[in-house]
C-alpha positions in Angstrom: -82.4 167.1 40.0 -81.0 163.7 41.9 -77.6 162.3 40.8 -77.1 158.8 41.2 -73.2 159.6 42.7 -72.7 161.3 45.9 -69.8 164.5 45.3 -66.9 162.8 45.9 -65.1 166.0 46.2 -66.9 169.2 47.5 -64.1 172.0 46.5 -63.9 170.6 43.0 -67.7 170.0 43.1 -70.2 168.3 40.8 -69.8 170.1 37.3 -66.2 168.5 37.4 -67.3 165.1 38.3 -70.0 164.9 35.1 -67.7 166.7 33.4 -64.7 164.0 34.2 -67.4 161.2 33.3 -67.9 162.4 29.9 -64.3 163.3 29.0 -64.0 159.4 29.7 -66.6 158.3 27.2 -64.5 160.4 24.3 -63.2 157.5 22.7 -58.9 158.7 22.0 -56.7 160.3 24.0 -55.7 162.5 21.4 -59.6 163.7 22.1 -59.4 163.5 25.7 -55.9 165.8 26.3 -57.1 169.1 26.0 -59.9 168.6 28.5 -57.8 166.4 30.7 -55.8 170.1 31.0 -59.0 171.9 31.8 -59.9 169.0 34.7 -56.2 169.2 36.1 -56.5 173.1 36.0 -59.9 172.9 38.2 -58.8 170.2 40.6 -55.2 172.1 41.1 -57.5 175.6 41.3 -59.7 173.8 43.7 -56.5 172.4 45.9 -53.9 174.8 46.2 -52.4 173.3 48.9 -51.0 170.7 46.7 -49.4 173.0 44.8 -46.1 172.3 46.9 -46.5 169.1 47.7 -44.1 166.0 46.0 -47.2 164.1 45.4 -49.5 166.5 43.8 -49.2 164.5 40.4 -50.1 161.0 41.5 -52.4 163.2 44.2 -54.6 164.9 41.1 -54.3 161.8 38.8 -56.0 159.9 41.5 -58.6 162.2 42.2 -59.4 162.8 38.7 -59.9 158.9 38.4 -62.0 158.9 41.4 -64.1 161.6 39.8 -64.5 159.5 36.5 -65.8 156.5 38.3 -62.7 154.9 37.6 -62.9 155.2 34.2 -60.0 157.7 33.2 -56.4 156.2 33.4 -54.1 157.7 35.9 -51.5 157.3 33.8 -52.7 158.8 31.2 -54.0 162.0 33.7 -49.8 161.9 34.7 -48.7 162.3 31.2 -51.4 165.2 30.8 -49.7 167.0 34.2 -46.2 166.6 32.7 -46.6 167.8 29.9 -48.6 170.4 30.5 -45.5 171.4 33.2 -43.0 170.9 30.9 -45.0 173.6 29.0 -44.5 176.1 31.9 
């Protein structure tokens, strides 16, 4: 099977790019939170080396956008992280 998108990111891989494209075509974000936190969970799996870094939020929000073509909000991919932290 041929993808029209080149893997942006090999450790998170292709499954989470399609599956960051669909999660952008849910239409709230009340829809799109809980599998924002599944996305987050496999890009921060995927890079553990950010785990320590000052940057990982804007780091995982951008890559996460990248992954959606764009089409998920970074902010909106930051709130996601916080709260999910705040959680911890």
């Amino acid at each position: 099977m041929s993808y029209p998108r080149r893997i942006l990111d090999r450790k998170v891989g292709r499954n989470a790019q399609l599956f960051a494209c669909a999660i952008a075509q849910l239409d709230t974000p009340r829809a799109r939170f809980p599998y924002l936190r599944i996305l987050v969970s496999l890009i921060e799996e995927a890079h553990p080396e950010w785990e320590r870094s000052p940057k990982k939020v804007r780091q995982v929000a951008q890559l996460a956008g990248r992954l959606s073509d764009g089409a998920l909000c970074p902010d909106e991919i930051t709130d996601v992280i916080e709260a999910r932290d705040r959680e911890r």
